[in-house]
C-alpha positions in Angstrom: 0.0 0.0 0.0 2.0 2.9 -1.5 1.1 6.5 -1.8 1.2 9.0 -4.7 1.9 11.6 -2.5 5.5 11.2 -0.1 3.7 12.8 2.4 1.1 10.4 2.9 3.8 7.2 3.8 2.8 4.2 5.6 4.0 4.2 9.1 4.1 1.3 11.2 2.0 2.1 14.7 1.7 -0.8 17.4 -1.3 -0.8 19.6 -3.2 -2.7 21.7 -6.9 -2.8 21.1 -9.3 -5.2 23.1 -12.5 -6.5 21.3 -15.5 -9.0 21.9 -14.6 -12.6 21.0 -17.5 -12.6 18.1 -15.6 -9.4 17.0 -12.1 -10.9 16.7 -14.1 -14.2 15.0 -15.2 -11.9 12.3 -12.0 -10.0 12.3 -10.6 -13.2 11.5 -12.9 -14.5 8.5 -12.5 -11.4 7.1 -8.5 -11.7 7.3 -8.8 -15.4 5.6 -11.1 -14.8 3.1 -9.2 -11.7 2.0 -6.3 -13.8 2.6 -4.0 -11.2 4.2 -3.1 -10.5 8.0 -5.7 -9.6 10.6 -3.3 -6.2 11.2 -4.2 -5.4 7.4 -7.8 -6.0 8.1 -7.3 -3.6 10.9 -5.1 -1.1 9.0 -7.4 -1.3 5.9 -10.7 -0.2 8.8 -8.7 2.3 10.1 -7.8 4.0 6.9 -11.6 3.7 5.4 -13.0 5.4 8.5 -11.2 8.2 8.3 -10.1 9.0 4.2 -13.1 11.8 4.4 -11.4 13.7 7.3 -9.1 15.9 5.3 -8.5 19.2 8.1 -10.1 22.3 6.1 -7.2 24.7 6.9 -10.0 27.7 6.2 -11.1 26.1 9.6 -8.8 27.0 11.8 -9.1 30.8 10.0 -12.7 30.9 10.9 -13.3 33.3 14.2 -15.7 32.2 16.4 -17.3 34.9 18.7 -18.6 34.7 22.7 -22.0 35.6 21.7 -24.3 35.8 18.8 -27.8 36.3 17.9 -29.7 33.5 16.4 -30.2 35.9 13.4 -25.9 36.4 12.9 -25.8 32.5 13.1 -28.6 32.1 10.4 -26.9 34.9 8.3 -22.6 32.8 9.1 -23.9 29.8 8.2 -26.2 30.8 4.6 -22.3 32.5 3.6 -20.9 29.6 4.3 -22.9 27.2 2.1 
């Protein structure tokens, strides 16, 4: 599992995760009938759930204030869509 982009390497992370035994079981059949490792099954979950969290950098721009009417939060959010 390569990536285009060099900024976007693989990195090997070791962790210890406890799950149900039916979990592991399926974890397991998955792992066989793919027929790769049960840490690729776990890399290849891990990577799915988050490849539509890119960090919107405008986020961090965005100023957010003590107190607003309900009108100004109306009138933030319609710019912003």
């Amino acid at each position: 599992m390569k990536s285009i982009n060099p900024k976007n390497e693989y990195i090997p992370l070791s962790v210890n995760i406890s799950v149900r035994r039916d979990t592991l079981r399926l974890l397991l059949e998955i792992a066989d009938d793919m027929g790769v490792s049960i840490n690729e099954v776990l890399s290849f979950l891990a990577e799915d759930s988050v490849i539509d969290f890119e960090l919107d950098e405008e986020l961090f721009l965005t100023k957010i204030p003590n107190k607003c009417s309900l009108e100004d939060l109306k009138e933030a959010l319609r710019k912003n869509s």
